[in-house]
N, C-alpha and C positions, 0 to 999 in steps of 0.2 A: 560662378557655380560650375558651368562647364568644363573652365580649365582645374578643380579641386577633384571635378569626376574623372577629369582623364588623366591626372595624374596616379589616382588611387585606381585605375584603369583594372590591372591587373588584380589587384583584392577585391574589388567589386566581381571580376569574370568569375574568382577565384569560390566565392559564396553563392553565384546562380546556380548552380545545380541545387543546394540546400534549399534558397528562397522557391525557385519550382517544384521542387517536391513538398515542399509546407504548404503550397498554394492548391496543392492536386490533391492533398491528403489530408488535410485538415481544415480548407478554407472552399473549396468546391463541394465538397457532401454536407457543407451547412446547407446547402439550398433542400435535403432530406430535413430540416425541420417541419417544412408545412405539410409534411403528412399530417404531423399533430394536430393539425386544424384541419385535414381532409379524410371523408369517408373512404380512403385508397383501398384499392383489393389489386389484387395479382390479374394482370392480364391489362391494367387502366396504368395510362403514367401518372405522376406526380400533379400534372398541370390540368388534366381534364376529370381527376376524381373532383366531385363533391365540395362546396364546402360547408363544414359544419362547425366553424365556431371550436367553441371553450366544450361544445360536447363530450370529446374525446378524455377530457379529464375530469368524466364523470366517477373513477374511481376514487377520487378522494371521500367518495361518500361511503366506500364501503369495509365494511370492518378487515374484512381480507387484506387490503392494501396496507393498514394503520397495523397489522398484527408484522406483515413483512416490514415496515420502517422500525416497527419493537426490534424487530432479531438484526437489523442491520444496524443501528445505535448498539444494542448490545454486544454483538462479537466487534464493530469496528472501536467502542470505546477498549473493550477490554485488549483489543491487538494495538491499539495507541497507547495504553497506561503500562503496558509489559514490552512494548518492542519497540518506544520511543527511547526510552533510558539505556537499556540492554545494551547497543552497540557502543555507546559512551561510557559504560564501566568495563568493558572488554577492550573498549580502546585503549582505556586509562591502565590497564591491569596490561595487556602483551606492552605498554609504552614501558611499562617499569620491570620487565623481562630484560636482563643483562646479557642470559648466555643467546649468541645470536641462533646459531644453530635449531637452538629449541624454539627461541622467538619465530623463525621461518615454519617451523615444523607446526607451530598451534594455530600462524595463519593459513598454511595454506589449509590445513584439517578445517578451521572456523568457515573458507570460502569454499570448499568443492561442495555443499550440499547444495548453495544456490545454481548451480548447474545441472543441477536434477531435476527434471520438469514435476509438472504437479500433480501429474496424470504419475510416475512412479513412485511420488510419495504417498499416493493414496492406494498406491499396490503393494509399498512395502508396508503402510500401516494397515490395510486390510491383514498382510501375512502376520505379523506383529500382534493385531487385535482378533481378530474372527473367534466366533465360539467355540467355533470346531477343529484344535489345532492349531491353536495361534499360539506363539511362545510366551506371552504373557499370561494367560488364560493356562498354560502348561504348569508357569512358576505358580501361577494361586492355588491349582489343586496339589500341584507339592505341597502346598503350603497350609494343604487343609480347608482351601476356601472354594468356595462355589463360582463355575465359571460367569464371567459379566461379558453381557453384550454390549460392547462400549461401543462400537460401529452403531446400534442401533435403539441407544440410552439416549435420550432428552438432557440428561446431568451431564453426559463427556461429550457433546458432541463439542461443543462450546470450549470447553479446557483440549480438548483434542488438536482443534485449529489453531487455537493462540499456541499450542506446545508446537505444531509445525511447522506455524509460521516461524517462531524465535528459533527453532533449527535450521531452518532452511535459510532466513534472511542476515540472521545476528551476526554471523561472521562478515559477509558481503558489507553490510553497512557500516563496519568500520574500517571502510577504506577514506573514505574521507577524514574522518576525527583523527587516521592515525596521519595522514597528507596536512592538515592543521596545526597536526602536534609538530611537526618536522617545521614548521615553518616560526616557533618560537626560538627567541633568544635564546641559545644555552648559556648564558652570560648571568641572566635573570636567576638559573637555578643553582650557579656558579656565588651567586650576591646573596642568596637564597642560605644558601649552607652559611659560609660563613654568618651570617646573622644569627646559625642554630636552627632554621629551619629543617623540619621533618618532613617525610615523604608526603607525609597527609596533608601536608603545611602548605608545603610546595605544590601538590595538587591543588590546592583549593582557592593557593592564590594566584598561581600563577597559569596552570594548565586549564584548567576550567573556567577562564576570564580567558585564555587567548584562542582559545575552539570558540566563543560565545558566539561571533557572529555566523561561524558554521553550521551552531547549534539553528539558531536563528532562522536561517534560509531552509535546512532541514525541514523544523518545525513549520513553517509558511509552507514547504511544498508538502506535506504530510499529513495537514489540516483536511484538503478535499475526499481523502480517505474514507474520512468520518461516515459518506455514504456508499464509498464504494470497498468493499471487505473483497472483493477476486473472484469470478465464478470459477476461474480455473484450478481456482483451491479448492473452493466449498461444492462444486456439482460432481465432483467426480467420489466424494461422500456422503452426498446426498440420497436418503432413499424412503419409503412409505413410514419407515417407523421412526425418524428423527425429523422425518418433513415440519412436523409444527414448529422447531425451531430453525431449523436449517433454509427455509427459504427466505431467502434476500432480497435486494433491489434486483441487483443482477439476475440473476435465476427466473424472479416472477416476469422481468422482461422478457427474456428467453424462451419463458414456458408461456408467457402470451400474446407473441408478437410471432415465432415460428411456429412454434407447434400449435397453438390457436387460432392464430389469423388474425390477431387484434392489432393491424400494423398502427391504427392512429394510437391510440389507445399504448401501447409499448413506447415508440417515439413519444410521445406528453410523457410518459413516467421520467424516458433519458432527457429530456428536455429540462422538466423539471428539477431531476436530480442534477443537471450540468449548470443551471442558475444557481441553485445553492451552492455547489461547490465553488462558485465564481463567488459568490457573495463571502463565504466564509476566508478564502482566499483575499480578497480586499480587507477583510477584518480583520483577521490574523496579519496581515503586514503595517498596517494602520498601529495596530495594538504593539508590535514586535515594535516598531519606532519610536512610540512613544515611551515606552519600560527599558531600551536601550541603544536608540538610536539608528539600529541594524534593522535593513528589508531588503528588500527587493528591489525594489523602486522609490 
């Protein structure tokens, strides 16, 4: 064993910086779970607060909590059913772009929005939406229509995020599907034609079978989503007249563990929401294996 380690000496030294920082940043502030189980305040550490048990996740009793898991199933189903596919029909659509020039031109326009933080898309869509002056609210009264507070509508707040999300992210995620696509045979669509196969033909049997395992892995790491939709999308739109729908896991954490003080109370909500996501994640690759062989692990 010793001589397989010091041969591979140098690619072992080569990954310690990586394995130490995963160890500082993500395996050391596990020991921040058992606030969950302790009465912690600000000024007491970790070890000498309190303990109180399963107390802290006395919110599952309360309607308040069950009304935020509604709005976070709802916006994170409807941003999985619109923005899982999206980047896989945009892959498949610039793949069959010929002239290359224009090909470079629609990806780099598809990728600069994801380098726009979320704090500026929620300023250019305040400028965009706002009642008073916003340029869409400008086309409706050209247009003979009554201005809509969609900023602060129960109906758009919801179509608002999934539409920013598929701007902001749809281009970006098709960096890998088009990195998949490069990696098939051109032999295949070369054997393709000759047979009389057509572009749809050719998509469906051969590009869309050779992305699969990418889909695959995607799909597995995309599943834990389901609970967590972004606060740094949704709080920076968030406000007193779209609150009933607009509060989420994220957010009620935020608004109960800082601004309230409920630190056990917050940690049990991340605690709980990081089980399920764990769990969903073992299911989804369990299931991805069995329906086509491809996971994870």
């Amino acid at each position: 064993m010793y001589a397989k380690f010091y041969k591979h000496r140098w690619q072992y030294l080569m990954i310690l910086p990586s394995v130490v920082l995963l160890f500082l940043f993500s395996y050391m502030p596990m020991a921040g779970i058992l606030v969950a189980f302790r009465d912690f305040q600000i000024g007491t550490s970790i070890w000498s607060a309190p303990w109180v048990g399963l107390d802290n996740f006395a919110f599952l009793h309360e309607p308040q909590f069950w009304t935020v898991v509604r709005n976070t199933l709802y916006i994170s189903v409807l941003k999985f059913i619109f923005g899982f596919p999206a980047p896989i029909l945009l892959a498949l659509l610039i793949n069959e772009v010929t002239h290359s020039t224009f090909k470079r031109f629609v990806q780099s326009v598809s990728y600069l929005p994801h380098f726009f933080s979320w704090i500026v898309v929620a300023y250019m869509l305040q400028s965009f939406l706002t009642l008073d002056g916003g340029l869409v609210n400008q086309l409706i009264g050209k247009a003979g229509g009554d201005p809509v507070f969609f900023l602060g509508s129960t109906e758009w707040f919801r179509p608002i995020v999934v539409g920013s999300g598929l701007w902001k992210e749809t281009g970006w995620n098709t960096i890998l599907y088009l990195a998949a696509i490069t990696t098939i045979d051109p032999q295949l669509y070369e054997a393709a034609k000759v047979e009389g196969a057509g572009k749809m033909a050719q998509i469906r049997h051969i590009t869309i079978p050779g992305i699969l395992p990418t889909i695959s892995i995607v799909l597995i790491l995309s599943i834990p989503s389901l609970i967590n939709v972004g606060m740094d999308q949704i709080y920076p739109l968030m406000n007193s007249a779209n609150m009933e729908v607009a509060d989420v896991l994220d957010t009620y954490v935020l608004r109960s563990g800082l601004q309230q003080g409920y630190f056990g109370m917050s940690t049990a909500v991340g605690l709980l929401s990081s089980v399920i996501g764990l769990v969903l994640v073992l299911g989804t690759n369990q299931l991805s294996r069995k329906i086509n062989g491809e996971g994870l692990w």
